[in-house]
C-alpha positions in Angstrom: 154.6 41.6 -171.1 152.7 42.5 -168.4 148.9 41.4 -168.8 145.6 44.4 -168.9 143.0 43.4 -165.8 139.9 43.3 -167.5 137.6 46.5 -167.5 134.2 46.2 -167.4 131.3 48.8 -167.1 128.2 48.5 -164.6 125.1 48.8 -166.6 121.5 50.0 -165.3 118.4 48.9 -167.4 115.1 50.4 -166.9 113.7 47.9 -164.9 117.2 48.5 -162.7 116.3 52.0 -162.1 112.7 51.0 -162.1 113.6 48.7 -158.9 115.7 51.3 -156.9 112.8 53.8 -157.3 110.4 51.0 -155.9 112.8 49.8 -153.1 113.5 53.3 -152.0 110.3 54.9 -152.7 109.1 57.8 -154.7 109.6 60.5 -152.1 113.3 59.6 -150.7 114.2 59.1 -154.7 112.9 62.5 -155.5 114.6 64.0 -152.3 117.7 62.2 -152.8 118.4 63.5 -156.1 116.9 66.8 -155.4 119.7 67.0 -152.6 122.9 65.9 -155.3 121.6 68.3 -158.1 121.4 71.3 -155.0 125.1 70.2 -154.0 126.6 69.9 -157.5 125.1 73.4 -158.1 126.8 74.2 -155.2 130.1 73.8 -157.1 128.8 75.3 -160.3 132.5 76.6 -160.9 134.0 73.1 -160.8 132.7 72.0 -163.9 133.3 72.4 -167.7 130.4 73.4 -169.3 128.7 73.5 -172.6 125.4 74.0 -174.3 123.8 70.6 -175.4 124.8 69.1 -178.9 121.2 69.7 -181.2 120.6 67.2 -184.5 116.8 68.8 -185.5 114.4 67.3 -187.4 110.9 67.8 -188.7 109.8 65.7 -186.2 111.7 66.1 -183.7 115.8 66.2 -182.4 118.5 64.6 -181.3 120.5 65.9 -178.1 123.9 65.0 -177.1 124.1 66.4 -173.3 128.1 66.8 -171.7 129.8 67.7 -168.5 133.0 67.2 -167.0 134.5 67.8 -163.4 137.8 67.0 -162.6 137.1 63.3 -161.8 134.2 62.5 -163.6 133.0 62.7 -167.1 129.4 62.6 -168.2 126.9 62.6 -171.1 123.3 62.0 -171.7 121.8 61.1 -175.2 118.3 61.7 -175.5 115.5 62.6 -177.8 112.2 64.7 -178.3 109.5 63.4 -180.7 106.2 64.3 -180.3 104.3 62.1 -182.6 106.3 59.4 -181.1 102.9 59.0 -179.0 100.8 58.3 -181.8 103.4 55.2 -183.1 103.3 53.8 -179.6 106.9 54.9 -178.5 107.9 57.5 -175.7 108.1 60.8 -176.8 111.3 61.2 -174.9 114.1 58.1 -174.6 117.5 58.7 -173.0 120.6 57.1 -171.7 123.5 58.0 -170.4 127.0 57.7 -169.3 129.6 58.2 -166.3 133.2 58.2 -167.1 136.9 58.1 -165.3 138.4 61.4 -166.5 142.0 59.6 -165.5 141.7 56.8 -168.0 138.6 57.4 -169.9 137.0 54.6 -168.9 133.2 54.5 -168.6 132.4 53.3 -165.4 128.5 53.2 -165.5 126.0 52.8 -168.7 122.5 53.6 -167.6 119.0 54.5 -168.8 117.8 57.9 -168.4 114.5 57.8 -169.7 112.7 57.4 -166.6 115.2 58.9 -164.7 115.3 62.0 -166.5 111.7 62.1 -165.5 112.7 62.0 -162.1 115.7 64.2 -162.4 113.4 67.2 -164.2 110.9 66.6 -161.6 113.7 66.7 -158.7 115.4 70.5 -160.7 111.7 71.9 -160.6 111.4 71.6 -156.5 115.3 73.2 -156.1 114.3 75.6 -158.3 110.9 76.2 -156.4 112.4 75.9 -152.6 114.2 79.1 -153.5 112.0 81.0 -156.1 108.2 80.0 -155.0 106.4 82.0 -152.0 106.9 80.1 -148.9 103.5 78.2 -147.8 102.8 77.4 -151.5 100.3 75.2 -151.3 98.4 75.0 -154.8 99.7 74.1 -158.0 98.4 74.2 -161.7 100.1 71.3 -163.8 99.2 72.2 -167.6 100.2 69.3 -169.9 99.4 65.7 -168.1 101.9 63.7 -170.3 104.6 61.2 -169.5 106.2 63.7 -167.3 103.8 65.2 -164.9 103.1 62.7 -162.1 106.9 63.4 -161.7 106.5 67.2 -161.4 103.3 66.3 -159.3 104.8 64.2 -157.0 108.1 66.1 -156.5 106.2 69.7 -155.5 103.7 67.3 -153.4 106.8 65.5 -151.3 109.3 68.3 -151.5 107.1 71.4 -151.4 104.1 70.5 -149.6 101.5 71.4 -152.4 98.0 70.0 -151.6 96.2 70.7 -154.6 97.0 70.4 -157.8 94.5 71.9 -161.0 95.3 70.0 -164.1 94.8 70.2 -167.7 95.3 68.6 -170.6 93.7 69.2 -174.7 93.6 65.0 -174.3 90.9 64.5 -171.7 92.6 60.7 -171.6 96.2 62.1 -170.2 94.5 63.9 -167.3 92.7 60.8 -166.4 95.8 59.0 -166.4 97.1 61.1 -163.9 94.3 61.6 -161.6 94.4 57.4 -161.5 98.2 57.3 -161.2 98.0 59.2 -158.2 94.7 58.8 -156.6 96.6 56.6 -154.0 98.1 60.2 -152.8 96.7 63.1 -150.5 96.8 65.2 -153.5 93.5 67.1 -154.0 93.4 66.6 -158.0 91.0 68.9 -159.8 90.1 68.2 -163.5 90.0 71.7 -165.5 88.4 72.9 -168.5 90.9 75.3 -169.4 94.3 76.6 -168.6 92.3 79.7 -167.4 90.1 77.7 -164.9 93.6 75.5 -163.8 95.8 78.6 -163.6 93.2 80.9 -161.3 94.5 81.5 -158.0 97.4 78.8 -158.1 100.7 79.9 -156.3 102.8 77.9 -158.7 101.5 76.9 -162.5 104.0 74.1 -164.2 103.6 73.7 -167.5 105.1 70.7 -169.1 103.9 70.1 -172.6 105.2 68.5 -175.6 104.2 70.1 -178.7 107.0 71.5 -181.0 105.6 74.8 -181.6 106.1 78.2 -180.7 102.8 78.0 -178.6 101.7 80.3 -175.7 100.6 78.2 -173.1 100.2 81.4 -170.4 99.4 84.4 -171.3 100.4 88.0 -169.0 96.0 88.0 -168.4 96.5 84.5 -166.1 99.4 85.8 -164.4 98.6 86.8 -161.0 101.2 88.4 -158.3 103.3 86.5 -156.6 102.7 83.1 -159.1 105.9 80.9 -159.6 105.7 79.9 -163.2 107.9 76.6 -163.8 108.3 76.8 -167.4 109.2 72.7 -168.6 108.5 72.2 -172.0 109.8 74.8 -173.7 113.2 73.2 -174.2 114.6 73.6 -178.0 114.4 76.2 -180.9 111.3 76.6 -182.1 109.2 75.6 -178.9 108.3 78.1 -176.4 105.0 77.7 -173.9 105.7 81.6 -172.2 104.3 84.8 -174.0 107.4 87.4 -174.0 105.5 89.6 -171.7 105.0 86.8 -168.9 108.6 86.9 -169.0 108.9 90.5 -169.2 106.8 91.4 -165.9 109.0 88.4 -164.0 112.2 87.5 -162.4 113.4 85.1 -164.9 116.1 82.3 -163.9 117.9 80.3 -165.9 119.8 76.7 -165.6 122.7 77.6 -168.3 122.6 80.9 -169.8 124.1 80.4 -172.7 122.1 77.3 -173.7 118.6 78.9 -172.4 119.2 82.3 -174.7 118.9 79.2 -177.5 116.6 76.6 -175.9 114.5 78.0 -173.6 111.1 80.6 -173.8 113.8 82.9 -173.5 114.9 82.9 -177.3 112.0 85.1 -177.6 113.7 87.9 -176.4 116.7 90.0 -177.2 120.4 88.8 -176.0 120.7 91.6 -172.9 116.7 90.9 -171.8 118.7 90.1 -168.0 118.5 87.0 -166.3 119.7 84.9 -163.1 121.7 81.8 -163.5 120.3 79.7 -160.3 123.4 78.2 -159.3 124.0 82.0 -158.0 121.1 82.3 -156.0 121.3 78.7 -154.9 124.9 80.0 -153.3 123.3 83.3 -151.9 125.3 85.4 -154.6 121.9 86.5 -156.4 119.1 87.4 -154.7 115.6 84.9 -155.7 112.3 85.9 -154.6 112.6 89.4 -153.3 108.7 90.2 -152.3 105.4 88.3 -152.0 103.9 89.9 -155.1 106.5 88.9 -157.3 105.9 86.9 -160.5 109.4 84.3 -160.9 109.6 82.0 -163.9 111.7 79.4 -163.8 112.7 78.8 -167.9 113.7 75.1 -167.6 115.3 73.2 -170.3 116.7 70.6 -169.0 121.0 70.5 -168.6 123.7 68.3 -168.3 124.9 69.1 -164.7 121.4 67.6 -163.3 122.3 64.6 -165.5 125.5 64.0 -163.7 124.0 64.5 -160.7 120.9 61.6 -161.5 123.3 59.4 -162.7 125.8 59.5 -159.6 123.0 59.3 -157.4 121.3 55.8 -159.5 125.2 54.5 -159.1 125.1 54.8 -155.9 121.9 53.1 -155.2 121.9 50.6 -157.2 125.2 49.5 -155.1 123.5 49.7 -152.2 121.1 47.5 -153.4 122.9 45.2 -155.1 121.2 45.8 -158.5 122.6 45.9 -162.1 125.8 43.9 -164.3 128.9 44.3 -165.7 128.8 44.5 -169.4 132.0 44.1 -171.6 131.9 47.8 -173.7 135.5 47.9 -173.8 137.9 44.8 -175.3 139.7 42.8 -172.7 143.5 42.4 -174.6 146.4 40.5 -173.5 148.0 43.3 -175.4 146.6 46.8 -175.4 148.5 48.1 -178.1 147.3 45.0 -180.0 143.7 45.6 -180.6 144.1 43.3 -184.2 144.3 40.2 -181.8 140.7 40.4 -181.4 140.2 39.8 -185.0 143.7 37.7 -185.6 143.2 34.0 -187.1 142.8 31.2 -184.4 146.4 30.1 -185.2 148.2 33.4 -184.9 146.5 34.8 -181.3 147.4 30.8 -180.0 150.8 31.5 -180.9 150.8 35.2 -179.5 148.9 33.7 -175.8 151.9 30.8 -176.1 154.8 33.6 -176.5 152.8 35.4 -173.2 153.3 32.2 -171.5 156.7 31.7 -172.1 
């Protein structure tokens, strides 16, 4: 009987990903993956698509994220609990997987919890190349959490914004930030309201965490031409937008389907219309269409950019060498005899002595 070669899966731990970040540097990371989520767009029609997978809780939920091409299969499991804060834990953990479609074998296991970070921050600047005025140079980040040095850095590097207006209701997470980043260029301007941060901005991220229906901007703050990257919003029950912000803009969407759920566009009825970006990313949609526009950008987060991350981490971390193979799948003499791995000592001695013979 012919013998199995033994499969084995490369694994990435967060001080793996942690390392290739380091080695390569914030700004080439960021633009890296910014350039494989902008050319898997690119072939939006090759892949097999589905909203994410939703377990809710009171606190919080559960997300299953999939996507297929014809080569590659991929998933992401990750969470959303905002009190996770107060118990010392991340109030968003992830990992995720890369698989052969062929054979089914995973091929890489990797944390995503800081490079989902990365990745969001990485979707917002292909989002804003093509939706923001050109020349934006001023930014307002509301909600200074885990996430935003991510969102701060990637419009700093990939965008050229100079100044950034933050705030935060936790005077200690804007502090964080401003020392995070005070080794930057970045002018960093502590607010004492969303009104002050938002006023005169040509972009406003917001990127909080709170599981509410809140309403982070209002239609007073908007002002023409503002690029509204709309982060947080990202499940049933938890918008940051008033439906009229979204009502005077051009709204644009990762996944339609999934956003009409997810997104501060569950606010509004099914045929409010909206832009998938992968069309205007192609040039089959039009973006921005004047200077005095008002785009929002309803973010939630979806599995393509996953795949995309993950492909790019594989990559790197071969190039540098980094990571292990782990054993996920059993290594059998036999594949149809997956009992052998649980076979008395006496009976798989006799089974590897008829193999011999």
């Amino acid at each position: 009987m012919k013998r199995t070669s033994l499969v084995q899966t490369q694994f990435l731990s967060a001080q793996d990903v942690a390392t290739i970040v380091v080695e390569v540097g914030v700004e080439a990371t960021l633009s890296r993956m910014a350039d494989f989520i902008f050319e898997d767009y690119l072939r939006w029609q090759d892949f097999d698509k589905c909203a994410r997978v939703a377990s809710h809780s009171t606190d919080g939920v559960i997300e299953l994220m999939p996507i297929a091409d014809a080569k590659t299969y991929a998933f992401k499991y990750v969470n959303g609990h905002p009190k996770n804060t107060l118990a010392g834990l991340p109030t968003v953990m992830a990992f995720g997987v890369l698989a052969d479609v062929a054979t089914g074998i995973p091929e890489l296991l990797s944390e995503l919890t800081l490079t989902t970070a990365l990745r969001t921050a990485a979707m917002s600047a292909v989002a804003a190349r093509a939706l923001a005025r050109p020349g934006s140079r001023s930014m307002a980040l509301i909600g200074n959490g885990a996430q935003s040095e991510f969102q701060a850095l990637a419009f700093h590097h990939l965008l050229g914004i100079q100044e950034i207006r933050l705030f935060d209701t936790d005077p200690e997470a804007t502090q964080k930030l401003m020392q995070n980043l005070q080794h930057t260029s970045l002018r960093l301007i502590d607010c004492d309201s969303i009104a002050q941060a938002v006023r005169g901005a040509d972009i406003v991220t917001t990127v909080t965490a709170d599981k509410t229906n809140a309403t982070i901007l209002t239609p007073d703050l908007i002002e023409p031409g503002m690029h509204i990257n709309g982060v947080g919003g990202d499940c049933p029950g938890k918008t940051e937008l008033h439906a009229d912000v979204l009502r005077m803009a051009s709204v644009f969407v990762q996944y339609e389907p999934q956003t009409r759920i997810e997104g501060d566009l569950q606010q509004l009825p099914a045929d409010f219309a909206v832009t998938e970006l992968w069309q205007v990313l192609r040039q089959e949609a039009p973006g921005r269409t004047s200077a005095q526009e008002v785009t929002v950008f309803d973010s939630v987060g979806f599995a393509l950019e996953d795949y995309s991350a993950l492909r790019y981490m594989r990559d790197a971390a071969s190039e540098l060498g980094l990571g292990q193979l782990v054993s996920l799948i059993p290594d059998l003499p036999n594949p149809k005899d997956l009992f052998s791995l649980i076979a008395p000592k006496a009976q798989v001695a006799s089974h590897k002595l008829a193999l011999a013979a």
